[in-house]
C-alpha positions as CSV (number, residue, x, y, z in Angstrom):
1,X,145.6,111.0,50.9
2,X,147.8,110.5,54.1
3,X,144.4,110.1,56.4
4,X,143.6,107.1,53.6
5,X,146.4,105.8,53.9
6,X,146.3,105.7,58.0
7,X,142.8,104.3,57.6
8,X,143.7,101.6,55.9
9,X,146.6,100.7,57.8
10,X,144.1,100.7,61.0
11,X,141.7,98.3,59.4
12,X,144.5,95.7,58.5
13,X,146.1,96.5,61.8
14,X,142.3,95.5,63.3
15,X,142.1,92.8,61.6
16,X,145.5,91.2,62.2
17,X,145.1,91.6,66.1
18,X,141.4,89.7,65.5
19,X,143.1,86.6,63.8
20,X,146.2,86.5,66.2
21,X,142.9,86.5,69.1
22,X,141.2,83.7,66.9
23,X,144.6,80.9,66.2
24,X,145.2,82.0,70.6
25,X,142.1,81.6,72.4
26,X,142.2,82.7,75.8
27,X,142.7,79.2,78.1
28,X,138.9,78.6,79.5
29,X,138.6,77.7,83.2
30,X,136.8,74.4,83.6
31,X,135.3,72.6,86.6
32,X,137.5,69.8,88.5
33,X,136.7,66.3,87.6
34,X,136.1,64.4,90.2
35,X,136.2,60.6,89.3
36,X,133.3,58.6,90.7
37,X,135.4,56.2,92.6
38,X,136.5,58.0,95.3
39,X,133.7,61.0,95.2
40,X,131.6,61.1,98.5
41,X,129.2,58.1,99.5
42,X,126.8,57.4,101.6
43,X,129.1,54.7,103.7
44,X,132.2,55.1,105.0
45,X,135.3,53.3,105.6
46,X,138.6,53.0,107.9
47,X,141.7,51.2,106.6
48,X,144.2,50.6,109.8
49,X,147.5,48.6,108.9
50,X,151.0,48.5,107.7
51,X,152.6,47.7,104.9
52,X,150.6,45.5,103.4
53,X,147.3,47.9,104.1
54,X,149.1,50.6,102.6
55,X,150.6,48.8,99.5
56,X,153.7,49.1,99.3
57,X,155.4,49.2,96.3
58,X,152.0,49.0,94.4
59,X,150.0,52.4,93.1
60,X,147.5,53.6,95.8
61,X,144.3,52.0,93.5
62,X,145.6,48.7,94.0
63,X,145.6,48.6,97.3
64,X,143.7,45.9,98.6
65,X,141.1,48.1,101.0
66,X,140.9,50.5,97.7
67,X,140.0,47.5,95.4
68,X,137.4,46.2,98.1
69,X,135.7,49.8,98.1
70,X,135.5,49.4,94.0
71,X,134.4,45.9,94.1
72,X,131.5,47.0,96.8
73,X,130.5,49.7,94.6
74,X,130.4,47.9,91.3
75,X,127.6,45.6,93.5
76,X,125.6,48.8,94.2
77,X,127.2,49.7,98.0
78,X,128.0,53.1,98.0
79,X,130.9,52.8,99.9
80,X,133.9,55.7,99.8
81,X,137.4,54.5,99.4
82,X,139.1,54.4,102.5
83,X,140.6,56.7,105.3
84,X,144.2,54.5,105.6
85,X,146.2,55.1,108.3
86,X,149.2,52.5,107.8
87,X,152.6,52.9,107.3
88,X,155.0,50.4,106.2
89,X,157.3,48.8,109.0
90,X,154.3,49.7,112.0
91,X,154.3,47.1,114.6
92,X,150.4,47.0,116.5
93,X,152.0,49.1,119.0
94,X,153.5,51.6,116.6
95,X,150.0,51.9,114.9
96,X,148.5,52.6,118.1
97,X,150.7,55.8,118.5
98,X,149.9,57.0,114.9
99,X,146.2,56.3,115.9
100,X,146.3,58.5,118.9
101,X,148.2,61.2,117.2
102,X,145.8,61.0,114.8
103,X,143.0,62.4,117.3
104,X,140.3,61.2,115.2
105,X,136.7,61.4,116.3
106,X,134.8,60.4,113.2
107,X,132.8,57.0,113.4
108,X,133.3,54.8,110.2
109,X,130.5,51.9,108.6
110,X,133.2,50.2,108.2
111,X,136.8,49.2,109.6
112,X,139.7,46.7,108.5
113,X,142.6,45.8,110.1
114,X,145.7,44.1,109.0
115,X,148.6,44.5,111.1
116,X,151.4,42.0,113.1
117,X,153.7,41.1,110.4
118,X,156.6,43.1,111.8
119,X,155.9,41.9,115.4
120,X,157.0,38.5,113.9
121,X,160.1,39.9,111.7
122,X,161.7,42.4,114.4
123,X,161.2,38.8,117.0
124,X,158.6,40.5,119.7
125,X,156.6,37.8,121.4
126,X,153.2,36.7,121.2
127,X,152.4,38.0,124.7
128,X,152.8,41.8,123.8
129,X,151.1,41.2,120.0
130,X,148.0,40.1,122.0
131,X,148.1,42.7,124.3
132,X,148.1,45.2,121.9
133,X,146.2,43.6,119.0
134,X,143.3,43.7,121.8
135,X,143.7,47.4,122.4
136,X,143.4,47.6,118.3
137,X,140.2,45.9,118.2
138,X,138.7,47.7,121.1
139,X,139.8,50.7,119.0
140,X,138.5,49.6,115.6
141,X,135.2,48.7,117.5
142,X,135.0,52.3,118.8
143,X,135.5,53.3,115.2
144,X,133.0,51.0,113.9
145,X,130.3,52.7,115.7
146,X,130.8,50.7,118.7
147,X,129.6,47.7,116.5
148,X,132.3,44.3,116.4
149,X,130.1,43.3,113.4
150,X,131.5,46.0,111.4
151,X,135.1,45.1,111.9
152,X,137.4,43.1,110.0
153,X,140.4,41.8,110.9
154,X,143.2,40.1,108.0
155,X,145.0,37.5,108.8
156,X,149.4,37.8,108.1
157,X,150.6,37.3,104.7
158,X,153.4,34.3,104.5
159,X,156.1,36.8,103.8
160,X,158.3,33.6,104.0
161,X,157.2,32.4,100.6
162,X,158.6,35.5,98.9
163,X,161.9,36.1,97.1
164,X,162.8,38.2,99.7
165,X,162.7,35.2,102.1
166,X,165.1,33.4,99.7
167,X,168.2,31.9,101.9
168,X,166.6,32.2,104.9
169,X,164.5,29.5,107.3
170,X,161.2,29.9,105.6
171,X,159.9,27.6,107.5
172,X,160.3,29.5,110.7
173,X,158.7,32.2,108.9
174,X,155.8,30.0,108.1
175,X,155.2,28.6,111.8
176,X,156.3,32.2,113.5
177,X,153.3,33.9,111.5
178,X,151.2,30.7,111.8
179,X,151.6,31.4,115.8
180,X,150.6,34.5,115.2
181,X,147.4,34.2,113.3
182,X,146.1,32.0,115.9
183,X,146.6,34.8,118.5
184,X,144.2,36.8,115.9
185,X,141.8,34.7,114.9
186,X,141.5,34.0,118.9
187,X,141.2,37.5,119.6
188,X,139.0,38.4,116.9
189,X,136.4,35.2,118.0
190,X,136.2,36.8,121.6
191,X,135.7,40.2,120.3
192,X,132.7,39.6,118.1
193,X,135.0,40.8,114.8
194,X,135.4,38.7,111.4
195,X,138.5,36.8,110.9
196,X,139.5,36.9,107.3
197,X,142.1,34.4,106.4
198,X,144.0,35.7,103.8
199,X,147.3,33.7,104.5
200,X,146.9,30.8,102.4
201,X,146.6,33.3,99.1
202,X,149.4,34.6,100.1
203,X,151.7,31.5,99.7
204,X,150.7,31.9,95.6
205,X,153.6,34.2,95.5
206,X,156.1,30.8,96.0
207,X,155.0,29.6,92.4
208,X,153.7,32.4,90.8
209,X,155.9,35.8,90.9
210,X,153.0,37.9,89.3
211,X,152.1,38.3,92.8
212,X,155.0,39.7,94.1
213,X,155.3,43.3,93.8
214,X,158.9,44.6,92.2
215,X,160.7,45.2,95.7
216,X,160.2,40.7,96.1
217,X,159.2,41.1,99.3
218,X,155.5,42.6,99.0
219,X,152.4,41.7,97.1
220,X,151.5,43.2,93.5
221,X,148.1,44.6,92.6
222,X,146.9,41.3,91.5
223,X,147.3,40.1,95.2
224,X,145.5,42.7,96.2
225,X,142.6,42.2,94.3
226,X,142.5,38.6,95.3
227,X,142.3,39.8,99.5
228,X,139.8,42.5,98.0
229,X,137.7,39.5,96.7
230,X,138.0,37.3,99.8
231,X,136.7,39.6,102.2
232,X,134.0,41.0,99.3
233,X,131.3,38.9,100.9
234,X,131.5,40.2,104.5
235,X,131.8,43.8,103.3
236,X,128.6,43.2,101.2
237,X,126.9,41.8,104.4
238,X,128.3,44.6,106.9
239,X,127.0,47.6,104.1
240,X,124.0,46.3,102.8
């Protein structure tokens, strides 16, 4: 009677220790996903800046280089988002140093720059921003393969038309960056590299605040995507 007994109590014991195993599966390991955006491709592509080519205050797949990488893809270019190297407050000569740190030896299909707005804000002359913007290019050229045609350089947001700018001489701000841009676009013309204007979108954010990002001074995602569309066609043309 007692063996029974412990029989039975082992078969409901069995079975209780089956269920708890059925309602508690065992966690299953699964593969990473991997979204298709940013999975290898057959081009590549370098992203050199500041602020505004990191995106500041904006997430990471608004940036403008990231939205341009997207946009190329969506028109069949299979185009990787990009390697940034950018850091908000980076003067040219301060990007140069995180270049050279950087000790990079790849070669890229393609390479934007966007960099010079805090030349203008911290008040260094246009003398040194040409001196170095033309070691930048040289460098973006040897990234690019040696090729100019692969490069392309942004022109410097109006930062003046921004909230940020409120109570001071916007103006100045306009003409200082103005000055500027014509050092780049000079530059760029000698160097064989495309000169995207991007400055007059930028003066949307004066009337339309969905294109200031929530700190007032930088540009939203929207923005972003606007750049990203500009400089669409010459990215189709460098890739393709």
């Amino acid at each position: 009677m007692m063996l029974r007994c412990a029989f039975y109590i082992l078969i409901l014991y069995s079975f209780a220790l089956i269920s708890c195993k059925e309602s508690n599966p065992a966690p299953q390991m699964m593969e990473p996903v991997v979204p298709n955006p940013v999975a290898p491709q057959k081009y590549s592509y370098l992203a050199l800046g500041d602020s505004y080519t990191i995106g500041e205050s904006v997430p990471e797949e608004e940036r403008w280089g990231v939205h341009l990488a997207s946009l190329l893809r969506a028109g069949g270019v299979a185009v990787s988002n990009p390697t940034t190297i950018a850091r908000t407050g980076w003067t040219t000569s301060e990007l140069s140093e995180a270049i050279a740190t950087k000790q990079i030896t790849q070669t890229f299909d393609l390479v934007s720059l966007l960099i010079g707005v805090n030349n203008q804000y911290r008040g260094q002359s246009l003398e040194s921003y040409r001196t170095e913007l033309v070691e930048l290019i040289k460098t973006s050229i040897r990234f690019a393969k040696n090729a100019p045609g692969r490069v392309i350089l942004l022109s410097i947001p109006d930062w003046g038309q921004t909230p940020f700018a409120q109570g001071q001489d916007a103006q100045r701000i306009t003409q200082e960056i103005n000055a500027f841009n014509a050092v780049a676009q000079e530059e760029t013309k000698k160097a064989g590299v495309t000169f995207i204007d991007i400055n007059p979108l930028s003066k949307k954010a004066a009337t339309d605040r969905s294109y200031v990002a929530s700190d007032g001074l930088h540009y939203s995602g929207k923005m972003h995507l606007e750049w990203a569309q500009l400089a669409l066609p010459v990215g189709e043309k460098i890739l393709k």
